[in-house]
N, C-alpha and C positions, 0 to 999 in steps of 0.2 A: 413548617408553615412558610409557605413562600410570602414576597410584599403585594403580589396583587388577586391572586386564585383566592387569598383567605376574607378577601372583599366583597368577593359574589357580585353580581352583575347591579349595575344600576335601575333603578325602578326605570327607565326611559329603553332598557337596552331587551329587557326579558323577553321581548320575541325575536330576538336578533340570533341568525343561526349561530352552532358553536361552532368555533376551529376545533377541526380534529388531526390527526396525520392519515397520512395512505391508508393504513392498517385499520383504520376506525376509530381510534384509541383519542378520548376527550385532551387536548391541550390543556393543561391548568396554570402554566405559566410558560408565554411567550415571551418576555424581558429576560428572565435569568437562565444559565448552566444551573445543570448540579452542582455543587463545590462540595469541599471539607470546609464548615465554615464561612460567613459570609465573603471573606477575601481570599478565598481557594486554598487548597489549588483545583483541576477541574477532575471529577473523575472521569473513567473510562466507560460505563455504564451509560453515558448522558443520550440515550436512544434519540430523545426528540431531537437534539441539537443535532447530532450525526445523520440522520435524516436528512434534516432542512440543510445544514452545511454540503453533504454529498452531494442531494439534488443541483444545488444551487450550481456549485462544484461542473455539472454536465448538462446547466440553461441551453448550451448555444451546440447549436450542431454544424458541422463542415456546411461554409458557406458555399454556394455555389459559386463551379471555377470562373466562367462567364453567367449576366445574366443574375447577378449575384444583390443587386439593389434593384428594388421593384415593390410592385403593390396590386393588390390584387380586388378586383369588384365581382358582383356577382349578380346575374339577371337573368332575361329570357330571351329566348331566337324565336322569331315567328315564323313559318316557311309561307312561302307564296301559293306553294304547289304548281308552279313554272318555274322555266328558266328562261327570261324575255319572256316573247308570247307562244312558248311551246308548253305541252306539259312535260313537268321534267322526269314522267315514266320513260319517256321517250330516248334521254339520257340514263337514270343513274334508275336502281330500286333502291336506293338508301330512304330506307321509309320516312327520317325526320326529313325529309325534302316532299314526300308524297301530298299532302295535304294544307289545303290554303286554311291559313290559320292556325296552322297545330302547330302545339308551343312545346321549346323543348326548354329545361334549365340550363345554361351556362355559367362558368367562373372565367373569367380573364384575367392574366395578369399581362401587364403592363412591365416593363425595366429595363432599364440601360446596360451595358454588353461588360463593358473593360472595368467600371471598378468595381469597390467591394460593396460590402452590403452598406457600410453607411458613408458612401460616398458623396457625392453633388448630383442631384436630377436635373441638375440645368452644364453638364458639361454635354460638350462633342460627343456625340458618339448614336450609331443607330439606338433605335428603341424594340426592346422584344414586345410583340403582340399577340401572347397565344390564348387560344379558346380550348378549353374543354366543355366541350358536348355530354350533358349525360343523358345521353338519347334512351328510348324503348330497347334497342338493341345493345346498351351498352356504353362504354364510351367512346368518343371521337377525340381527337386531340388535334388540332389546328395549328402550327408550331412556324410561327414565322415573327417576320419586323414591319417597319416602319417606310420601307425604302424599296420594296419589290426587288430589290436583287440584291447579289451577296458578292465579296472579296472573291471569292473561290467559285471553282468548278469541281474539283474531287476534292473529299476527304480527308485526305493525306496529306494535305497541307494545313489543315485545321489547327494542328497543337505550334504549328512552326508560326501561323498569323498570329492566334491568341499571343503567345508569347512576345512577340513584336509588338504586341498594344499594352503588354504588363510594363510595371515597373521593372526596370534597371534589377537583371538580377545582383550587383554587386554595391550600388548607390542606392536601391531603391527608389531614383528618380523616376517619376510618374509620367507614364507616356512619353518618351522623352523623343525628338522629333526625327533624331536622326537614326535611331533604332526604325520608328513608325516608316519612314520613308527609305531608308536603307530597304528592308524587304518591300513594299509596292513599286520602287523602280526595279527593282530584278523580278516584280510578279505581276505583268502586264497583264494578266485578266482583272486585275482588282481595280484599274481606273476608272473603269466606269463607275465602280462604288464609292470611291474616291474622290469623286467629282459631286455625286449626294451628302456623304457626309461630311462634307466640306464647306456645301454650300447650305443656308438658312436650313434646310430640312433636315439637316443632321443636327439643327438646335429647337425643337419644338417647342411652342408654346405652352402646349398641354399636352397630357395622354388623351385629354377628349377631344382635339382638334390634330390630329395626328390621322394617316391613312395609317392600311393594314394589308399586308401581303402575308400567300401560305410561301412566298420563294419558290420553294421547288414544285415541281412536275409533278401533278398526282396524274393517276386514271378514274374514270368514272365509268362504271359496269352496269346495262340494264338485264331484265329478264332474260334474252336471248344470249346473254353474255359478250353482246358486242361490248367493245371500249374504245372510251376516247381520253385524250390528252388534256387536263384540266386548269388552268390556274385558278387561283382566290383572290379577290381583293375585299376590302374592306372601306367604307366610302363613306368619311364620318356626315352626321347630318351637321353638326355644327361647324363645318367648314375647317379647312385645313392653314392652321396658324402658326407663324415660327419668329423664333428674335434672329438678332444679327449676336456675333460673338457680346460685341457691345452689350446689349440690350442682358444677355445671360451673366454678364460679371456685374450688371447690378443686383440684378436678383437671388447670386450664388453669395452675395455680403450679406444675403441677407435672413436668405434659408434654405438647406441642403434639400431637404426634402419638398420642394415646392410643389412637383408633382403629385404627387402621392397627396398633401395639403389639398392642392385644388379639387381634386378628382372627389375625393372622398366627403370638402363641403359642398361641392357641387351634389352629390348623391343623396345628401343628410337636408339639402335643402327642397328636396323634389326636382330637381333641373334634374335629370335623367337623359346622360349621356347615351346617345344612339349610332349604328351604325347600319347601314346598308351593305350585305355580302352581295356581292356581283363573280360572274364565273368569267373566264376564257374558256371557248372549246377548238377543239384541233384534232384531227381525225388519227389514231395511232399507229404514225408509220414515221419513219425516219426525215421526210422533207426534204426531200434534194433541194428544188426550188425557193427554198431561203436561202439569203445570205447568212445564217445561223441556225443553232441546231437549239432545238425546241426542250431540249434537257438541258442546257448549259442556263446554270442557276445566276450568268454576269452577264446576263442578255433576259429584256421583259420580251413580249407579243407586240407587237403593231396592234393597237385597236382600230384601227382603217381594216385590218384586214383580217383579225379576231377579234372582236365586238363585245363590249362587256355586257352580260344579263343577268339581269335582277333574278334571286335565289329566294330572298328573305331579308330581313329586318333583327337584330339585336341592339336590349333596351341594357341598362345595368340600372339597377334600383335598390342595390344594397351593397354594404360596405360590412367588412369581416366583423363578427362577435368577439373575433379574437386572431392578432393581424399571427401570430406566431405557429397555432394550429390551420390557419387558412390562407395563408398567405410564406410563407418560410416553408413551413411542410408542402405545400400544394407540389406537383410533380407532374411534366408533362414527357408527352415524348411522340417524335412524328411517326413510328412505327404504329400508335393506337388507334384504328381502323376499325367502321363497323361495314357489313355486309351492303356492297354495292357502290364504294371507295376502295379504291389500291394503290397499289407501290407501281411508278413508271420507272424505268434502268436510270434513273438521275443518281451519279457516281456521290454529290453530297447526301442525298434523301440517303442513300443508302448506308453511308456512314453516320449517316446524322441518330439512325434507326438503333444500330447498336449504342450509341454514346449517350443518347439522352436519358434513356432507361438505367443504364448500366452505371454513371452517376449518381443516379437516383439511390441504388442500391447500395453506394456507398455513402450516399450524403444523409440519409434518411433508414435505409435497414434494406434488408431483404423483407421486408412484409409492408413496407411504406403502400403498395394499394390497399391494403384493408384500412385504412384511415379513413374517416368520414369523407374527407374532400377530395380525395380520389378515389376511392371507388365507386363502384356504378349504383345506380339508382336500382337497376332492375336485383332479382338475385344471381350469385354467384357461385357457383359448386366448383372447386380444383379437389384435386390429389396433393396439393402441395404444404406440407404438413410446420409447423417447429420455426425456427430461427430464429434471431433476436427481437425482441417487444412483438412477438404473434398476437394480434388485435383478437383471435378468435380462431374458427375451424372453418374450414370453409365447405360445410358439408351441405350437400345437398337437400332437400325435401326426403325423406323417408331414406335418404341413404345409411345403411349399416355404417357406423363409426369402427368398425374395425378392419374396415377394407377402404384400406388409401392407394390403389393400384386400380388398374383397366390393362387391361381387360377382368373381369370376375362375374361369376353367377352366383355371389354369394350379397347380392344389395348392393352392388359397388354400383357407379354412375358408368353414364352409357356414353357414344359418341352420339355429338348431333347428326340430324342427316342435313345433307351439303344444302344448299335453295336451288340451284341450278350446277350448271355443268361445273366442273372444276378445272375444264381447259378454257382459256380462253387468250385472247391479244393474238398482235402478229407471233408468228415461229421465229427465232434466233437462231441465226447459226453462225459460228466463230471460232477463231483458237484464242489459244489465251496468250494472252499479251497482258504489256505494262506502256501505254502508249496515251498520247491525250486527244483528245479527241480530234478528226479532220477541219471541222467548222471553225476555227478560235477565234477570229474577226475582233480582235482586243478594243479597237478605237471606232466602230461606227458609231456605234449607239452612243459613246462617250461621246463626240462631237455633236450629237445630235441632240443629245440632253441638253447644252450648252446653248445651242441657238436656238432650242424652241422654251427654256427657261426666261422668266420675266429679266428686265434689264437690271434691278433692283439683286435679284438673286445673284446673277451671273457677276456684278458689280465683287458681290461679298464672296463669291466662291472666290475669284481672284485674288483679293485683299489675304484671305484665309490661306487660301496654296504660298502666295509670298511672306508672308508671317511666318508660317510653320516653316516652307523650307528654307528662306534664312538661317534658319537654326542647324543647317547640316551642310555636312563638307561638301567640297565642288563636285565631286567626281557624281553625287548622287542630285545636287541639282540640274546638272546637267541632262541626267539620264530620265529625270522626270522632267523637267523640259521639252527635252526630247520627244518623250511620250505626249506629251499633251499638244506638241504641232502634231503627231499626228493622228489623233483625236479631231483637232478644228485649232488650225492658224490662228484664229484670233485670242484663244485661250492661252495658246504656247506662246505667242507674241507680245500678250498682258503681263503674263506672268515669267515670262523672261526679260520685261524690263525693269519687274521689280529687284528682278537678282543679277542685273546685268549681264545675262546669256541672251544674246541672241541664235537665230537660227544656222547663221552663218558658221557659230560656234558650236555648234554641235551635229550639223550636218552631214560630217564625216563619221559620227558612230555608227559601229557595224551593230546590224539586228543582236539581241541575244539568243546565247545559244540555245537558250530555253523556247524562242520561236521558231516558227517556220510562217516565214510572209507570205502572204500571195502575190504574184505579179502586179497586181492592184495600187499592194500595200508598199512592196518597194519603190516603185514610180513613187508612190509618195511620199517613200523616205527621201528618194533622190530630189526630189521636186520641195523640199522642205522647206515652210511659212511661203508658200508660190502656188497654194492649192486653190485658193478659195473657201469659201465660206461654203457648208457641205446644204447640198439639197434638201430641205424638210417638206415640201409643197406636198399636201394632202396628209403628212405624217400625221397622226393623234398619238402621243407617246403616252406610255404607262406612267405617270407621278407626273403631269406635266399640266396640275387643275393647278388652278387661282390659288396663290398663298398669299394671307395678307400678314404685311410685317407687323408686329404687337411690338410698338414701341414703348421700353421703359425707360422712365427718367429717376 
């Protein structure tokens, strides 16, 4: 007779459900082991304990390597049934766009890039903003940030950055400055990112006063199978707010998780965070005519000269039942695509496509979509049978359970038929190389973010580049210096008097050997802090709305 099971429940508790274990099997005592004995020792036999010890034993699953602190909501996307004032049959058949009004469910999560899962939401660093769609056709997945462009143009530089923004593999020092800045002056496409998450918008106020970009390059296909060139933005209704470093290390004394805090009593009080999806469109052909190539994910759109249009509307009006099943498990990947959205040749979309998935499978299983919050609404039928924690079978309506292969005339499932043609886009032709792209134009846009950014911003981007690069040896101040006269003189000139480089002092570095300049760009290497202040007249930059500083005291 154990001290509490031979009690039997309290007159107040008798409709209170029982604990039981996995197996079904009634608990009758949670406080004690088995023993010999009330002072043991314990036997080997003690099922429940081994149970609850094991499980416990395997609560936490491989944290995600970026993207690994975050929080996730859950609401609804209206469509407009336009895009602007077209209908947007005219663009895409993606049926959740067809109809004004028609509501699709979405989850978003929300999370900061470089630490771990229970890090600070008010450090440095972009913010992930991805949507899952669980549309009529399936699901869509939206997989972008905070900041409309990215570090990188290919792939293959991905594991080399992450690891530049981890801890010290031998100290374990966190972010450490001259690691961070060591690789962005030897990886002159990343300034311009550099230049965002440096300044106020790489410290947001909120996840609900944050923009949202998809980054890269999609396609949009209508019935005829034309395509065009796409980007995403996301365009909060509650206006886009951000601290100064300052304003973040009060708030970081005070609680890590502030984001995820705000977001969620915002949701739980009715204030229902919203956004506005808006498109870029661009006709799909390569562009001579820009000064930049329309795939290169470290370069936005001109809105002067691709115009943002209104798509639709998402609401979020719930917050997880349970943050570890919907929010930890949740799993995105830019590859998830329904009929009438596609894949553009963008070199990161394209790696992004293997890696986000292929994580997933190890952080979570080979069968992590059949989990409630990522799989799709509609139903499901694969071939694909077994592996670890299988949620279920994924058979079909009247399909024979003994036929897991296709082709078969034996009940097995069928192929769909296509909706339209299955050629479509311009024709490619090439050899194969290992080359970077022709267009790489590293510093315009960085310069141009810079003068068309409030003075407020620009102020704190400074302060921020001379802080952080203090912290690192000469030869790498110099070279980001460097870069930033030729981005825009005034930036290089601020921030080379914080670190005592002027221009004069670095004027004689040779390009690296990882560029190829234009005639343009060298003139204005040689012409160094002597350029002037870069032309914006008529420019409308991507992220370059109204931000108001949220000061904390």
């Amino acid at each position: 007779m154990t001290d509490v099971a031979s009690q039997g429940p309290a007159a107040s508790e008798q409709d209170r459900a029982v604990l039981t274990n996995r197996q079904g099997h009634p608990v009758y005592d949670n406080q004690n082991q088995r023993t010999v004995g009330a002072r043991g020792p314990a036997t080997l036999e003690n099922y429940q304990f081994l149970e609850k010890i094991s499980h416990f034993d395997r609560e936490r699953i491989p944290e995600r390597v970026v993207h690994a602190r975050g929080a996730t909501a859950f609401g609804t996307f209206v469509a407009d049934g336009t895009v602007g004032d077209e209908p947007v049959a005219r663009h895409t058949r993606a049926r959740l766009f067809q109809t004004a009004g028609q509501e699709t469910e979405v989850a978003v999560r929300f999370s900061t890039v470089a630490g771990g899962r229970d890090s600070s939401e008010a450090a440095r660093d972009p913010r992930g903003f991805a949507v899952k769609f669980y549309t009529e056709d399936g699901n869509w997945d939206l997989v972008g940030n905070n900041l409309g462009v990215f570090f990188l143009r290919d792939a293959i530089k991905f594991p080399d950055f992450i690891h530049s923004q981890k801890p010290d593999p031998v100290s374990f020092d966190r972010q450490v400055a001259n690691r961070v800045f060591d690789f962005a002056s030897q990886t002159p496409e990343s300034i311009h990112m550099f230049c965002l998450v440096f300044s106020p918008r790489g410290l947001p106020a909120s996840y609900r006063t944050q923009q949202g970009f998809g980054v890269n390059t999609y396609k949009w296909v209508n019935e005829a199978g034309e395509t065009q060139l796409v980007k995403y933005h996301w365009l909060p209704q509650q206006g886009v707010k951000s601290w100064t470093a300052a304003d973040a290390a009060v708030v970081q004394g005070r609680e890590l998780g502030v984001h995820t805090k705000d977001l969620y009593e915002a949701i739980d009080a009715g204030d229902f965070p919203s956004w506005e999806l808006h498109v870029q469109l661009m006709s799909d052909d390569e562009h001579p005519e820009l000064d930049f190539d329309p795939l290169d994910d470290t370069k936005v759109w001109p809105e002067n000269d691709f115009p943002l249009r209104k798509v639709g509307t998402m609401t979020l009006n719930r917050t997880p039942q349970n943050f570890f099943t919907e929010s930890e498990q949740i799993a995105f990947g830019t590859g998830v695509l329904v009929d009438g959205l596609d894949f553009s040749d963008d070199k990161m979309l394209v790696g992004r496509t293997f890696s986000y998935s292929d994580t997933q499978r190890y952080r979570v299983g080979p069968n992590y979509l059949q989990l409630p919050v990522n799989a799709p609404r509609t139903r499901f039928a694969t071939n694909q049978r077994d592996g670890q924690m299988a949620y279920g079978v994924d058979l079909g309506e009247g399909q024979n359970p003994h036929v897991n292969y296709e082709p078969s005339i034996l009940g097995g499932l069928r192929e769909a038929q296509y909706p339209t043609h299955d050629d479509q886009g311009p024709e490619i032709t090439g050899r194969l190389t290992r080359k970077r792209i022709p267009r790489t134009d590293d510093y315009t846009q960085a310069g141009q973010r810079y003068v068309c950014s409030e003075q407020w911003e620009r102020d704190d981007l400074v302060a921020n580049f001379v802080d952080a690069l203090s912290q690192c040896d000469r030869p790498i101040q110099e070279r980001m210096v460097w870069h930033l006269f030729m981005a825009e003189d005034e930036l290089g000139q601020r921030v080379g008097d914080g670190l005592g480089i002027s221009a004069d002092d670095v004027r004689g570095l040779e390009q690296l050997q990882t560029q190829t300049l234009t005639e343009a760009e060298l003139e204005r290497a040689a012409n160094l802090g002597k350029n002037g202040p870069r032309d914006v007249t008529g420019l409308v930059m991507t992220h370059c709305v109204p931000n108001e500083h949220v000061v904390v005291s």
